[in-house]
C-alpha distance (Angstrom), angle and dihedral (degrees) to the residues before:
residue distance angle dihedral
X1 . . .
X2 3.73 . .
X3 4.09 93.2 .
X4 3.83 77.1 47.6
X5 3.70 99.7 58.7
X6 3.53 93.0 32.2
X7 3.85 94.9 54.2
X8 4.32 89.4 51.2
X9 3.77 88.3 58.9
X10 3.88 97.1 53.8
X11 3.54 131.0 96.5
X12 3.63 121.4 -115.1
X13 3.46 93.4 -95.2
X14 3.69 94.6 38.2
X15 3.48 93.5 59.8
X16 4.44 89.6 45.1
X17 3.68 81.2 57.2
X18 3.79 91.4 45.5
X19 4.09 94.1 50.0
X20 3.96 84.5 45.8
X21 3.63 92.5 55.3
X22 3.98 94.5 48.4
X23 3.51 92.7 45.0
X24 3.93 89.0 53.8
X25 3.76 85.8 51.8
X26 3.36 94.6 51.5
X27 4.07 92.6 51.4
X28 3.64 90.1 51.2
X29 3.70 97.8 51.4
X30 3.90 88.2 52.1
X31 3.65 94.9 53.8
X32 3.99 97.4 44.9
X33 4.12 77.5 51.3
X34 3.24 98.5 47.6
X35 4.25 91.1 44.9
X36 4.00 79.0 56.5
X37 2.98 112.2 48.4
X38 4.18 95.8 43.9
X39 3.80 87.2 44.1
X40 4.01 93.0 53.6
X41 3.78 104.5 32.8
X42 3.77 100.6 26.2
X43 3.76 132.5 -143.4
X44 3.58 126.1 -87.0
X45 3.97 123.2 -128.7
X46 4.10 114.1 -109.3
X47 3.56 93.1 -150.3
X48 3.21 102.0 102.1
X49 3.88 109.9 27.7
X50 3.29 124.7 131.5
X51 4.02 83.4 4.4
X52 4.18 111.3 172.4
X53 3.89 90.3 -2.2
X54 4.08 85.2 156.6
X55 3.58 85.4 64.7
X56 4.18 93.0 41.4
X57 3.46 98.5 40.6
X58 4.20 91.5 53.8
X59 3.43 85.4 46.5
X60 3.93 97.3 55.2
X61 3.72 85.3 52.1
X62 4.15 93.8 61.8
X63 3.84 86.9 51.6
X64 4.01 112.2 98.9
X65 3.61 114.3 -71.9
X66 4.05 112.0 -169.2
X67 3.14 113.8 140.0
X68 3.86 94.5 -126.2
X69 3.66 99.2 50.5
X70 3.77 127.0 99.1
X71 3.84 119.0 -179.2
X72 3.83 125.0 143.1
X73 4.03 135.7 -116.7
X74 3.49 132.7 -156.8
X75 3.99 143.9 169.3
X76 3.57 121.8 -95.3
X77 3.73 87.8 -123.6
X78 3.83 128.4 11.9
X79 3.84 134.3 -113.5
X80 3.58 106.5 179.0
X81 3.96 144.3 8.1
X82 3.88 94.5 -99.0
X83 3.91 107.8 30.8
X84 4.08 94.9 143.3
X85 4.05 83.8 63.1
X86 3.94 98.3 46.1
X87 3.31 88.8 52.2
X88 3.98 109.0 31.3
X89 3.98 103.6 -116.9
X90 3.69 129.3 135.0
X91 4.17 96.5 -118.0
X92 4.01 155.2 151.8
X93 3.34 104.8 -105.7
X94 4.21 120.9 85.1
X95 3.51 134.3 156.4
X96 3.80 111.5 -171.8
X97 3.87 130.6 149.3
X98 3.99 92.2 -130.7
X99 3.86 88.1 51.1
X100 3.65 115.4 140.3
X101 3.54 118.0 -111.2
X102 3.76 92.7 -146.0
X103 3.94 97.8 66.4
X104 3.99 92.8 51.1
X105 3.87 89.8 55.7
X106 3.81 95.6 48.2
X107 3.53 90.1 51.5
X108 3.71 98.5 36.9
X109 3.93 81.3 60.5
X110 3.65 93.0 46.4
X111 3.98 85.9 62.0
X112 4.03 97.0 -103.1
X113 3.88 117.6 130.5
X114 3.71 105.7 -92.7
X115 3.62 137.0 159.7
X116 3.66 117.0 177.8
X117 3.58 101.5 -167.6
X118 3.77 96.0 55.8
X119 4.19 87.0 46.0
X120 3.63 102.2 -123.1
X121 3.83 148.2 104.5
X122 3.45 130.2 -159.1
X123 3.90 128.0 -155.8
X124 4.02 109.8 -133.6
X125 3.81 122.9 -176.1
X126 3.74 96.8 -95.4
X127 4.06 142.4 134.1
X128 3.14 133.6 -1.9
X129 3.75 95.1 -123.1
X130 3.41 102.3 50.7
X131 3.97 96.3 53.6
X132 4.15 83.7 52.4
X133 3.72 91.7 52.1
X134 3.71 96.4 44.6
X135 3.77 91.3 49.4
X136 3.42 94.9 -121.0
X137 3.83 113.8 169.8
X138 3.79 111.9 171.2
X139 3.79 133.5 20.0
X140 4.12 129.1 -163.0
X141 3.85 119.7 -128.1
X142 4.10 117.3 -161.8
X143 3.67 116.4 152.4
X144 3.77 109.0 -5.4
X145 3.71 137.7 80.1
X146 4.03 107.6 -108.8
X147 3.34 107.2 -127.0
X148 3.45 105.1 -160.2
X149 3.93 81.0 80.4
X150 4.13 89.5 -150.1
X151 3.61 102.4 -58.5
X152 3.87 106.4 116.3
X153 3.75 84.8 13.7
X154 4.27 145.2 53.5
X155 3.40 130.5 -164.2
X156 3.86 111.3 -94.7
X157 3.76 105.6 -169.0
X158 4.22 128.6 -38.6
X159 4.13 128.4 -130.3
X160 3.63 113.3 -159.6
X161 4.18 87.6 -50.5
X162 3.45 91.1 -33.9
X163 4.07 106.5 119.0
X164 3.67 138.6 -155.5
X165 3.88 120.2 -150.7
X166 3.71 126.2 -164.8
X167 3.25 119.4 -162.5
X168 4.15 118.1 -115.2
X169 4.20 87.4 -152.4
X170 3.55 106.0 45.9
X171 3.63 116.0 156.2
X172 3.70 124.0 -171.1
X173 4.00 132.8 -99.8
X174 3.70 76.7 -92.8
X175 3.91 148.6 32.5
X176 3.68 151.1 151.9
X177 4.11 117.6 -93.4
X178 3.53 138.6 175.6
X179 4.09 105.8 -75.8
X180 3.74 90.1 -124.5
X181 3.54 91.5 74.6
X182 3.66 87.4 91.3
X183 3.86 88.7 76.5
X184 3.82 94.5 61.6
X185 3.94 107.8 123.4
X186 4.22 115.8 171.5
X187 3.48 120.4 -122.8
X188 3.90 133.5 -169.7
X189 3.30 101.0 -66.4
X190 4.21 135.5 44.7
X191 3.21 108.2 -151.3
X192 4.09 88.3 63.4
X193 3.48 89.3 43.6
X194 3.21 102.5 51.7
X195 4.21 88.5 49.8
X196 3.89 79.9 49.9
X197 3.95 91.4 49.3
X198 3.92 92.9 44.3
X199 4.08 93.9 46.3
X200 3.88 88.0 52.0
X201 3.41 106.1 50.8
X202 3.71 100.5 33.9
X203 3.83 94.6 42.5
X204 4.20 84.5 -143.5
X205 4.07 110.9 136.4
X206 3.85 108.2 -133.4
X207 3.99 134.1 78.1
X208 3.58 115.1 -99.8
X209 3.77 90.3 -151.5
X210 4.00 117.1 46.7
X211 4.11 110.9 -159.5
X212 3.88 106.1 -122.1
X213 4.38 111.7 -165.7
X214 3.66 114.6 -135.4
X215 3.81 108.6 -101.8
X216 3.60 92.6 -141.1
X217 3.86 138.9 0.7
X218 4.08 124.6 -141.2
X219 3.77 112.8 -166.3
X220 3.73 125.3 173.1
X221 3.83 107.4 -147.2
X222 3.81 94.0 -18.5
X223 3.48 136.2 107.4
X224 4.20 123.8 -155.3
X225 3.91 132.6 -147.3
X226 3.73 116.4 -175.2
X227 3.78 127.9 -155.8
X228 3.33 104.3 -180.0
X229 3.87 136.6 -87.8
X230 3.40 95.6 57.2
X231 3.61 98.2 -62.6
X232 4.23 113.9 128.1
X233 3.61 132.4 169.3
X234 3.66 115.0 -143.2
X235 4.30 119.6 -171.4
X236 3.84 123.4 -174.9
X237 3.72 123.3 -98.3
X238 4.02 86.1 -151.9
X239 3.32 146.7 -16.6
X240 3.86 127.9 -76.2
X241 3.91 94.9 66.9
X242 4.23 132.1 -99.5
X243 3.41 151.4 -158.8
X244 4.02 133.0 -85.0
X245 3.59 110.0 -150.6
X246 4.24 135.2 175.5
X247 3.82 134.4 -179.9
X248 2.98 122.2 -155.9
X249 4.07 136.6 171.1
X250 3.42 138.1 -122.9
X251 4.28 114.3 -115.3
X252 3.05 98.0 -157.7
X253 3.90 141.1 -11.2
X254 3.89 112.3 -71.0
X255 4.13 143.4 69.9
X256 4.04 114.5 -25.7
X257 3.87 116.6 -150.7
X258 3.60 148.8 -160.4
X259 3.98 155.4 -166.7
X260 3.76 116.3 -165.5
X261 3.26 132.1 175.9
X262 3.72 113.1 175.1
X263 3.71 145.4 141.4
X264 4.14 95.5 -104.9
X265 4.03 140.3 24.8
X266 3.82 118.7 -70.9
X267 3.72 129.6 -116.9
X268 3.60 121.0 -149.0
X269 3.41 119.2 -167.8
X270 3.80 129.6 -177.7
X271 3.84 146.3 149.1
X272 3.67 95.2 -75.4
X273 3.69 104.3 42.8
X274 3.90 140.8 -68.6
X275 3.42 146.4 -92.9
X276 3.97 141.8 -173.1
X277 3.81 128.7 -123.6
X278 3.62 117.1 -154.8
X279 3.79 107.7 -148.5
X280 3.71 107.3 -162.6
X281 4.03 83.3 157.8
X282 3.64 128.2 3.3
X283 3.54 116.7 -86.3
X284 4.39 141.1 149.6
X285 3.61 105.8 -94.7
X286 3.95 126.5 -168.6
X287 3.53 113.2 -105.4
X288 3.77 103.0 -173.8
X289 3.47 150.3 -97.9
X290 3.88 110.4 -61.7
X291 3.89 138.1 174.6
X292 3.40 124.3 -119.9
X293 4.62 109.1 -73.6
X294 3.84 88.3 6.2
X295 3.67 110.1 141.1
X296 3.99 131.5 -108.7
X297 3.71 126.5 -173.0
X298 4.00 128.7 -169.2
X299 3.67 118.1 -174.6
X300 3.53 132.9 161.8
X301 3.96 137.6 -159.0
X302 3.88 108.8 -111.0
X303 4.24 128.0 -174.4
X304 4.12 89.6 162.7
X305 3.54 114.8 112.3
X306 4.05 88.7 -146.2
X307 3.28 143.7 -8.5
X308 3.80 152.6 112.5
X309 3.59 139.7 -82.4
X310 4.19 135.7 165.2
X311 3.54 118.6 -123.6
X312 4.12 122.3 -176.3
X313 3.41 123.9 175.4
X314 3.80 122.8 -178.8
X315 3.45 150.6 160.1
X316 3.51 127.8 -118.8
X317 3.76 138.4 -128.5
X318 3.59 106.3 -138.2
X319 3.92 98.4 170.3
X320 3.78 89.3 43.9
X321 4.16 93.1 57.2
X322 4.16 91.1 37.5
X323 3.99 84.2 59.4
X324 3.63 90.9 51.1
X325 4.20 90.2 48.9
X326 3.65 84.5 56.6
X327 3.87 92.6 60.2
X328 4.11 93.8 36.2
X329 3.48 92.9 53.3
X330 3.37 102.6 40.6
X331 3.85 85.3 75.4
X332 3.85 108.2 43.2
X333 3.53 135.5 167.3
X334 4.09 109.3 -110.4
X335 3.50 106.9 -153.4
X336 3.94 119.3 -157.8
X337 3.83 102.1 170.8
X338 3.73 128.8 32.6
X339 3.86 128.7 -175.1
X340 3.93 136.2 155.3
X341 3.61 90.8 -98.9
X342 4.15 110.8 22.6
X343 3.55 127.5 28.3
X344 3.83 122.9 168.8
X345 3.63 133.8 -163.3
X346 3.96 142.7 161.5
X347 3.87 127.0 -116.2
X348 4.02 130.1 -163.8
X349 3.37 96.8 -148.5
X350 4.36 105.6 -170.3
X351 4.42 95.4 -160.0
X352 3.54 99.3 -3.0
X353 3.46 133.8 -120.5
X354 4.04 134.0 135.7
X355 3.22 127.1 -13.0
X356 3.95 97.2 -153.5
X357 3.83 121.6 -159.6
X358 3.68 136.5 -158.1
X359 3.63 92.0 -131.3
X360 4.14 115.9 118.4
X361 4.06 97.2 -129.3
X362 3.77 114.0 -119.8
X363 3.57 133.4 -179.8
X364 3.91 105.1 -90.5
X365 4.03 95.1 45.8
X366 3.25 118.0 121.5
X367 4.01 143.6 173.5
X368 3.97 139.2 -140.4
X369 3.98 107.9 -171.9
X370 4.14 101.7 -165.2
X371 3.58 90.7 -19.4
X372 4.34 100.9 -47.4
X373 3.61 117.7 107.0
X374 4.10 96.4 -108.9
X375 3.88 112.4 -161.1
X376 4.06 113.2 -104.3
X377 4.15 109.2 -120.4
X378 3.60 116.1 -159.9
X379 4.02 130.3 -138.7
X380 3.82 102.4 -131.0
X381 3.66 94.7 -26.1
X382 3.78 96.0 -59.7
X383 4.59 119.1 63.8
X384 3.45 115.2 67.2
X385 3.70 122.1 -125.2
X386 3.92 146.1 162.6
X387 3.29 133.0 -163.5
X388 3.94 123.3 -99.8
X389 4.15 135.2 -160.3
X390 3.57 126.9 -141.4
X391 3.73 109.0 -79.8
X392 3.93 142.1 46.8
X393 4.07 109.3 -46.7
X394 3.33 142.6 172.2
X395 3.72 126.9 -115.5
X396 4.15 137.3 -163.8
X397 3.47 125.2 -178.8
X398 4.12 108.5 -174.0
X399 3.93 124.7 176.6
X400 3.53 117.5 -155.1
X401 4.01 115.8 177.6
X402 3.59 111.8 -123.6
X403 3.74 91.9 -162.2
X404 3.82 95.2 62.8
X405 3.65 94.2 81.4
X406 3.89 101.2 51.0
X407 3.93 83.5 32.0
X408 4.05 87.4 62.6
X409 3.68 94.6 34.3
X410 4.03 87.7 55.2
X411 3.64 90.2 46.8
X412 3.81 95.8 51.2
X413 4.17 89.6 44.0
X414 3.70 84.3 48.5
X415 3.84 92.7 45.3
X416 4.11 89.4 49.0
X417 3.99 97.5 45.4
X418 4.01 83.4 55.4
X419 3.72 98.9 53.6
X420 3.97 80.6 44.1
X421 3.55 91.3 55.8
X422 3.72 95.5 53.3
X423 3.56 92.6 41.5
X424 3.99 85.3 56.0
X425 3.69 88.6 51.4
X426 4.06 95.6 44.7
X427 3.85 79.9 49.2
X428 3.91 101.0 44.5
X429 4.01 89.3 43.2
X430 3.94 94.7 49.0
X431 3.89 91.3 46.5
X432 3.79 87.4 51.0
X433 3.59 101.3 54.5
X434 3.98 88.9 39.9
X435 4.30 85.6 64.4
X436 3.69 86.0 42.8
């Protein structure tokens, strides 16, 4: 109001000089921003976007197309921040500025790169029960060996190299859990939460990952102190840099695991070949497929004089978490209508319990359980879920932005102080030339 009443008492050229001065103002402030938010967040390379989308997009068309499905796809590895919109799949990964901080902590505790202040979340090829509980069906191999080696997934149909993966596990958008799932808070690190996660839901005693020790370490001008739960501190014997390196051995035959979180990418290294892991945020990563006593090694590239880093290996229990696919999908959500802001469904429950969704909860979701509004529960403040009885129901899940209202209404005020303002002007102008 005081630019306002300012601007009515300037000359004509006053207020040219005024308008020049704002707009200068406003150019500055979008440069510092601009400095900002490049400096913080960092650009990504262009190279290789949209790189062998032929091959991708004829892929994406062998996927399932029913109109009443929804499932999710992904790339074995990513390439940018927003891959699922370059290339026109329903996915995981998002970077957005008005991205909920919520969703990047649950899945930065679930062991998927996340980093809430930068407003992203990356999808990473990583366990088994993560890609079941995020409903992801399908996943898009170019230029790296899959390391899953086809035991949670088979080979769906091949372009010139390019593969597509369906996954052997795939759970719906939604399905029934144990009730106590509702008591599942993250903690510091994944690979216990996610044995946390898995024990809750499926009620089934047992860790699905088993901590294995590294039989041996091999550092290059480094020393190593552990304190337990994966967490070492490693300091430089001189100057000029090292390596950190562990072995470690397989227990048994089956998948190998682990969380990192470290300063630099991760080597792995074993009998068959090797392969890289770029760790732009600490995540579990897939380390193979391994017999019983066969040998891993992780090693990473270090110029820090000291510092500290997490490390978990494990082993996991693959007949364990097939039982417990047998009793979640036993009880699925049927979907028969799908849109961007409803979709509704019916579940046979057989005890009741939760129905548990793969849908981040926002304000402006809301639930109908055979026709009665049925309060929305959360799992650690980010998937929605509603309670279920025994029995066949029905189920609605409807978004309706809260925002849109006071969006409009701002719109409109903003629309009506405009037309003001030139009115003013007309006014101001008029009355000037009348004195004159």
């Amino acid at each position: 109001m005081v630019m306002l009443a300012l601007y009515s008492k300037l000359t004509h050229k006053g207020r040219r000089i005024l308008l020049l001065v704002f707009l200068l103002v406003v150019l500055c402030e979008l440069a510092v921003s601009t400095f900002i938010g490049v400096y913080t967040v960092r650009t990504t390379s262009r190279d290789t976007y949209l790189w062998r989308n032929d091959e991708v997009q004829r892929l994406l068309a062998k996927r399932d197309t029913s109109p009443e499905s929804f499932y999710r796809t992904e790339f074995t590895r990513w390439y940018s921040v927003n891959d699922s919109t370059l290339y026109g799949y329903k996915g995981i990964s998002i970077f957005s500025s008005t991205l909920g901080a919520h969703t990047s902590l649950f899945l930065e505790g679930m062991g998927l790169p996340s980093w809430p202040l930068g407003n992203r979340y990356y999808y990473a090829e990583t366990s088994p029960l993560s890609n079941t509980f995020l409903n992801l069906r399908y996943l898009i191999n170019r230029d790296v060996s899959f390391a899953d080696g086809g035991t949670n997934w088979f080979k769906a149909a091949d372009e010139n190299g390019v593969t597509l993966w369906e996954n052997r596990h795939y759970l719906p958008l939604g399905f029934m859990v144990r009730p106590e799932l509702v008591n599942y808070k993250r903690g510091n690190n994944p690979i216990t939460n996610q044995n946390a996660f898995f024990t809750l839901a499926s009620g089934l005693s047992g860790n699905l990952f088993t901590t294995i020790e590294p039989d041996r370490d091999d550092h290059t001008n480094y020393t190593t102190t552990y304190s337990g739960s994966g967490n070492y501190r490693y300091e430089q014997e001189s100057s000029g840099g090292g390596i950190l390196k562990w072995v470690f051995s397989a227990p048994r035959d089956g998948l190998l695991y682990a969380y990192i979180s470290g300063p630099n990418d991760v080597n792995v290294e074993r009998l068959h070949g090797s392969r890289t892991w770029e760790i732009r945020r600490p995540f579990i990563i897939c380390l193979g497929s391994f017999w019983a006593g066969e040998e891993v090694t992780l090693s990473m590239d270090i110029t820090n004089a000291r510092g500290n880093l997490t490390l978990t290996t494990c082993y996991f229990d693959q007949s364990l978490f097939e039982t417990a696919i047998e009793f979640f999908s036993a009880q699925p959500l049927v979907l028969h209508q799908v849109k961007d802001t409803e979709f509704k469904g019916r579940v046979t429950s057989l005890t009741g319990g939760l129905l548990y969704t793969s849908i981040p909860y926002e304000e402006g979701w809301s639930a109908t359980v055979n026709g009665v509004p049925t309060p929305i529960v959360t799992i650690d403040g980010c998937m929605a879920a509603v309670a279920v009885d025994a029995g066949t129901s029905s189920i609605t899940f409807s978004y309706r932005n809260e925002g849109l209202f006071i969006g409009l209404s701002v719109s409109v005020a903003s629309l009506l102080i405009l037309v003001g303002l030139f009115w003013l002007e007309r006014y101001f102008l008029s009355r000037s030339h009348e004195d004159e």
